[in-house]
MITI-560968 format. One record per residue (C-alpha): residue number from 1; x, y, z; residue in one letter. Coordinates in steps of 0.02 Angstrom, whole numbers. Layout:
// MITI-560968
BATI,n,u,v,w,res
BATI,NUM,X,Y,Z,A
...
END
This chain:
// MITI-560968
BATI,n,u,v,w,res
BATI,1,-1040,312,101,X
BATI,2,-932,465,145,X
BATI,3,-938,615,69,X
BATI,4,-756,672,-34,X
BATI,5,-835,828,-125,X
BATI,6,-759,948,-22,X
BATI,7,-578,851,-24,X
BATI,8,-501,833,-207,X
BATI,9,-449,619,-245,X
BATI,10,-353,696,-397,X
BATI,11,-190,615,-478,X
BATI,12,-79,688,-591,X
BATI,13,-104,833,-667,X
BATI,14,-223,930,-534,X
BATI,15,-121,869,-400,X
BATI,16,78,896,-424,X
BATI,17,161,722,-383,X
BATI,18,334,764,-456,X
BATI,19,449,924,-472,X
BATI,20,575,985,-611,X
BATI,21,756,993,-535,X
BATI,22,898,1053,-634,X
BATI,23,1046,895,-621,X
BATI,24,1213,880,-688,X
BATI,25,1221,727,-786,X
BATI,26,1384,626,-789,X
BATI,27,1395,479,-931,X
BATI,28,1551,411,-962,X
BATI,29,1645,541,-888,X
BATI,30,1560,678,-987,X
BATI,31,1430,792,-904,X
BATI,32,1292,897,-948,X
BATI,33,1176,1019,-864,X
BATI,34,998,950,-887,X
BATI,35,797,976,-810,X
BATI,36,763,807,-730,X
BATI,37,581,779,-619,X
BATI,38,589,712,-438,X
BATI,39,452,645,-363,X
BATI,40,359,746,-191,X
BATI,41,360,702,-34,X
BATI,42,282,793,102,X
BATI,43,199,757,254,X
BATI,44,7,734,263,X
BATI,45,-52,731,453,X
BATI,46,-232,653,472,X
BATI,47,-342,723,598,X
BATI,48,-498,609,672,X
BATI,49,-642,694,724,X
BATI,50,-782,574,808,X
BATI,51,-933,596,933,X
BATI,52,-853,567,1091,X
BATI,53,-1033,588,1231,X
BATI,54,-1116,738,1184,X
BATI,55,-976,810,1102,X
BATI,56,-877,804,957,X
BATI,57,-680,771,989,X
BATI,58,-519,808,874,X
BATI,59,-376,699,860,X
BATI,60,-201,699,765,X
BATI,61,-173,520,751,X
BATI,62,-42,498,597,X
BATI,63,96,603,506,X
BATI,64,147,502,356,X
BATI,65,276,556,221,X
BATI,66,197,523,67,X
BATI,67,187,596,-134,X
BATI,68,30,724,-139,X
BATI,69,-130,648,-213,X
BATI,70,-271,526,-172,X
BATI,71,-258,580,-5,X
BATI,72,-434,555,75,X
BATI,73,-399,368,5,X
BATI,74,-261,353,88,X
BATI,75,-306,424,251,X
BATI,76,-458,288,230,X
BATI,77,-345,155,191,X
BATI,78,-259,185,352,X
BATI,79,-402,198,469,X
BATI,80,-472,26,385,X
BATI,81,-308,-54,397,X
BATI,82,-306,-13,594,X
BATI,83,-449,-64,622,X
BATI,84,-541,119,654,X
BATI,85,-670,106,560,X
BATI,86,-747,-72,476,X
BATI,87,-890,-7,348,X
BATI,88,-874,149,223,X
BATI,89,-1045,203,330,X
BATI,90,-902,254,464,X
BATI,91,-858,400,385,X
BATI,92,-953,531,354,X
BATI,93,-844,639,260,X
BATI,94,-653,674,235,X
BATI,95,-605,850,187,X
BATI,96,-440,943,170,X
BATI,97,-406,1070,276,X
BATI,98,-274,1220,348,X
BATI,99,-189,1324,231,X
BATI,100,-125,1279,81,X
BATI,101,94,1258,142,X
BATI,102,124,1117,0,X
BATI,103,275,1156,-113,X
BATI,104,146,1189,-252,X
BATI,105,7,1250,-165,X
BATI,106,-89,1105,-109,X
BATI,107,-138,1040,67,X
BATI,108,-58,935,197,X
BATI,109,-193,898,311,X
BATI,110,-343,782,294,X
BATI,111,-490,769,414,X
BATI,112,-595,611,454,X
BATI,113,-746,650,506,X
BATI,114,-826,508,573,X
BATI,115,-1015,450,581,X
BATI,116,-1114,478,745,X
BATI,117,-1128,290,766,X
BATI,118,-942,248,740,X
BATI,119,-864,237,915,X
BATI,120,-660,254,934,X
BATI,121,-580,196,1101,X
BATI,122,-461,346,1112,X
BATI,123,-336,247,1237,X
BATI,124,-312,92,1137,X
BATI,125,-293,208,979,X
BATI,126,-158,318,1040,X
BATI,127,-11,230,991,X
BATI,128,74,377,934,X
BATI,129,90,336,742,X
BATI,130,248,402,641,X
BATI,131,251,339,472,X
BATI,132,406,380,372,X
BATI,133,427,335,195,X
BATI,134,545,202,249,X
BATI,135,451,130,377,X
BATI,136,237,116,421,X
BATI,137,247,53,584,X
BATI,138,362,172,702,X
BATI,139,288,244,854,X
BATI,140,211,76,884,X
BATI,141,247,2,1074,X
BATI,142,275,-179,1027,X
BATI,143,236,-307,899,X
BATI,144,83,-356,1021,X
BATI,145,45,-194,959,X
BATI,146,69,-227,787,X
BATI,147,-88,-364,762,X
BATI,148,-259,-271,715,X
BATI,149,-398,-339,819,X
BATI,150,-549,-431,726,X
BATI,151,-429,-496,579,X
BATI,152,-479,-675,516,X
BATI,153,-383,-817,414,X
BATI,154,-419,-824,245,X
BATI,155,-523,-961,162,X
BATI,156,-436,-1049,56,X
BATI,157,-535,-1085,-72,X
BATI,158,-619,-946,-212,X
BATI,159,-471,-889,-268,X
BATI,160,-342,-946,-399,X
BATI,161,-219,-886,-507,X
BATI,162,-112,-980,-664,X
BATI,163,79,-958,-629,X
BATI,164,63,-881,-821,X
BATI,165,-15,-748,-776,X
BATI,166,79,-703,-603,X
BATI,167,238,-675,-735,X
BATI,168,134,-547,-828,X
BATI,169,86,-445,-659,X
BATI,170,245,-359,-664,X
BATI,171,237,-302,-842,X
BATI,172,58,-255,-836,X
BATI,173,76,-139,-678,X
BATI,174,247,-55,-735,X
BATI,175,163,-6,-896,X
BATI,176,30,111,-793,X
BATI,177,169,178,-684,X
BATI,178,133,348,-753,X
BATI,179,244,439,-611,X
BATI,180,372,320,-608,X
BATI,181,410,363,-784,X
BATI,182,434,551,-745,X
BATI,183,558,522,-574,X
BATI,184,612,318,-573,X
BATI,185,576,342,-379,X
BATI,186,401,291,-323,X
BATI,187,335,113,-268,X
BATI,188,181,42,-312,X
BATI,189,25,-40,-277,X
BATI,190,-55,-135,-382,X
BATI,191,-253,-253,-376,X
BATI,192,-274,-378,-491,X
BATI,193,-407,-513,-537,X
BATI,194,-392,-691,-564,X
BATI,195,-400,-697,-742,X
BATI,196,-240,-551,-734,X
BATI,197,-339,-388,-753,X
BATI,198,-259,-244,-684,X
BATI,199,-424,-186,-581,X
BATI,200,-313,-5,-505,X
BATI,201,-147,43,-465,X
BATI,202,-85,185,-353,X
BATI,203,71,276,-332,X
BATI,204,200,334,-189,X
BATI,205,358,369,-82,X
BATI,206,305,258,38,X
BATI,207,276,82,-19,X
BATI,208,143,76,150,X
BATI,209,74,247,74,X
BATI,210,31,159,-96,X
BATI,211,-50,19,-30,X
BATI,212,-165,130,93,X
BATI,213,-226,221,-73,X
BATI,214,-254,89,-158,X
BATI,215,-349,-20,-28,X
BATI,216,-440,144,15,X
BATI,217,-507,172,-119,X
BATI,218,-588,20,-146,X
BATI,219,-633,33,28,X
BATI,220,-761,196,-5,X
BATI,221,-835,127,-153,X
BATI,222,-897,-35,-68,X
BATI,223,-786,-165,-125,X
BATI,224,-724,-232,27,X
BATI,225,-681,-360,52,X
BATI,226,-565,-392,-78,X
BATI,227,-577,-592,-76,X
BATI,228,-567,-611,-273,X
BATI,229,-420,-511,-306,X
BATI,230,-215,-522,-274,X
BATI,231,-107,-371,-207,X
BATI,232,50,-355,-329,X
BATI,233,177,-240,-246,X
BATI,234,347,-151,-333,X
BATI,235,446,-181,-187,X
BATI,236,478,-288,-36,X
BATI,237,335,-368,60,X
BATI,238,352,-303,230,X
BATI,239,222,-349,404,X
BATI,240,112,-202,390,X
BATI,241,104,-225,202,X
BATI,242,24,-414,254,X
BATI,243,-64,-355,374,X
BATI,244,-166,-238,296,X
BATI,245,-207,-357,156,X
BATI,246,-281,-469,289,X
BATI,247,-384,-343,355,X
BATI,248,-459,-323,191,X
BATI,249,-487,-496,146,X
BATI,250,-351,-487,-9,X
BATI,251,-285,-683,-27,X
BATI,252,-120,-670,-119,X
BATI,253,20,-551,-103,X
BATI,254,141,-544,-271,X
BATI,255,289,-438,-230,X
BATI,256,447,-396,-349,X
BATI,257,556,-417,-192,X
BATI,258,590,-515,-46,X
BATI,259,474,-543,104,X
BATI,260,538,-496,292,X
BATI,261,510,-666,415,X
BATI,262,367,-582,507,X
BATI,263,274,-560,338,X
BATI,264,291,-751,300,X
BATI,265,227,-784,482,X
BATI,266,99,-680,462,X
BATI,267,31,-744,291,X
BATI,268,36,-917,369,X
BATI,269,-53,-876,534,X
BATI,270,-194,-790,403,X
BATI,271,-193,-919,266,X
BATI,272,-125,-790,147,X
BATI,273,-29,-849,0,X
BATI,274,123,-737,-19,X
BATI,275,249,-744,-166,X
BATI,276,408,-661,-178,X
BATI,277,534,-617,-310,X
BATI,278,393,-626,-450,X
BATI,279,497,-548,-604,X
BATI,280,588,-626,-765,X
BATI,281,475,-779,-763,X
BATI,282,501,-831,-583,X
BATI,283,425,-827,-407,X
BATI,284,443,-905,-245,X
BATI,285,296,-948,-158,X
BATI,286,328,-951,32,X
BATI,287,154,-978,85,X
BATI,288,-9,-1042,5,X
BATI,289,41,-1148,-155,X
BATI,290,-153,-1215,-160,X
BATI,291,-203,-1012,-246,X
BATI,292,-82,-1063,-375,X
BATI,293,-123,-1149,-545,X
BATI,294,-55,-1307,-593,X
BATI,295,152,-1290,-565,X
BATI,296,274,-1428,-665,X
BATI,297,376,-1496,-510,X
BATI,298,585,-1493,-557,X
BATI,299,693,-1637,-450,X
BATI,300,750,-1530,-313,X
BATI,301,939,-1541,-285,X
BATI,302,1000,-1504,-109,X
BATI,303,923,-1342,-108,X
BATI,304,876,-1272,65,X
BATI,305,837,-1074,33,X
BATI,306,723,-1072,-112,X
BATI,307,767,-883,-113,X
BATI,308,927,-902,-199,X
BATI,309,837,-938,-357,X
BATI,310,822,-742,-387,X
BATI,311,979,-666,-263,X
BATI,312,934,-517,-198,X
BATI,313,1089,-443,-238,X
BATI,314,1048,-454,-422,X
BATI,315,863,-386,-416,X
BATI,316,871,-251,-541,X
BATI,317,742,-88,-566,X
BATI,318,696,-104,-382,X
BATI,319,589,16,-319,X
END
């Protein structure tokens, strides 16, 4: 398993993932001069370093915006997610390095340093990765591109979930949302069991960022695949959000928000069950029903986009 001691997985409080910013505060037309917390972003670039022959070679292969913290667990998530690397035995070590130019003194650059027997095919690999906090998947050529080789579909049986407890996900996560409290601005990533245990969360500007922490981390402590447990996410459920769950095995998505077209495609092609719009009681399930505990069927009445149950014009606390 790789060695972290030299690279810091720390979360709030040795790691600074939000800032005090003095605000003018306007309610009802009266204002006020008050100390208010943002939440970080800064760019982490991850460098690969691999046994390329007889020598060792050193690659920039992402800059991602994301909040400081749990970054060797994110730079993990993202190699595993690619497709880089397929075992924690892959890496030998990740370790921070270059001087310390974060806003409060920490570092913005992670090595990889992969395992002699780990092999990377340097021209498929270069596909120029930007990640913004907006967007995970700029830089890449085409949506040919965009498919990790090696994923499989998802058996569809071994996991299942009462629709009871997918209207408690929301509550359960939101209450551990430690840095959300302090800035309102970060999405989330959440793992859950099928009896509704919240198993870890993680935290970030980047809703892609989040999940690559949180899948990361399970990744180095030898829990992949995650076939017994659902990804709940704050936000939307985008392509690369699906995607990565397939590469890890996960069999449900639960998202607060909407899914993009691709992202239902995708669950489909993979067997994934994928809900949307899971808050106030409801959800839409858009793929894989079967994961889903016994559902009381209403008469349907001329209904063709089941999404208009919860508009998305109306979803409120979005993150």
């Amino acid at each position: 398993m790789a060695s972290l001691k030299n690279y810091p997985l720390g979360a709030t409080g040795f790691i600074a993932q939000s800032a005090p910013t003095q605000i003018t505060r306007v309610d009802c037309g009266q204002s006020s001069e008050v100390l208010d917390r943002v939440a970080l972003e800064e760019p982490l670039e991850i460098r690969l370093d691999w046994l390329d022959g007889d020598a060792r070679v050193q690659k920039s292969i992402s800059i991602t915006m994301r909040t400081p913290g749990f970054d060797a667990e994110l730079a993990a998530g993202f190699l595993v997610s690619e497709g880089v690397v397929r075992l924690p035995t892959d890496i030998a070590d990740i370790v921070g390095c270059g001087p310390d130019k974060g806003a409060y003194g920490g570092q913005n650059i992670v090595k990889v340093r992969l395992a002699d027997h780990a092999k990377v095919e340097w021209p498929k690999l270069q596909r120029h990765f930007y990640a913004t906090s907006s967007c995970g998947v700029c830089g890449k050529a085409s949506l040919d591109a965009l498919e990790v080789p090696g994923t499989r579909a998802i058996v569809g049986d071994g996991f299942h979930i009462s629709p009871k407890l997918i209207c408690q996900l929301q509550d359960k996560a939101r209450a551990r949302q430690s840095v959300f409290d302090q800035t309102g601005g970060l999405h989330a990533a959440s793992l859950f069991n099928a009896d509704g245990e919240l198993l870890a969360l993680r935290e970030d500007v980047g809703r892609h960022n989040a999940v690559d922490k949180l899948l990361g981390s399970q990744f180095l402590a030898g829990r992949a695949p995650l076939s017994h447990q659902l990804l709940f996410l704050s936000g939307r459920a985008s392509f690369e959000l699906v995607q990565k769950a397939v590469v890890l095995g996960i069999p449900m998505i639960v998202a607060v928000g909407a899914p993009s077209s691709l992202a239902v495609e995708l669950a489909k092609r993979f067997n994934m069950s994928l809900l949307g719009f899971a808050r106030g009681g409801r959800f839409n399930i858009y793929h894989g029903a079967f994961r889903v505990g016994t559902l009381a069927s209403e008469p349907a009445i001329g209904v063709a986009n089941q999404s208009a149950t919860v508009p998305a014009h109306s979803v409120a606390n979005m993150q």
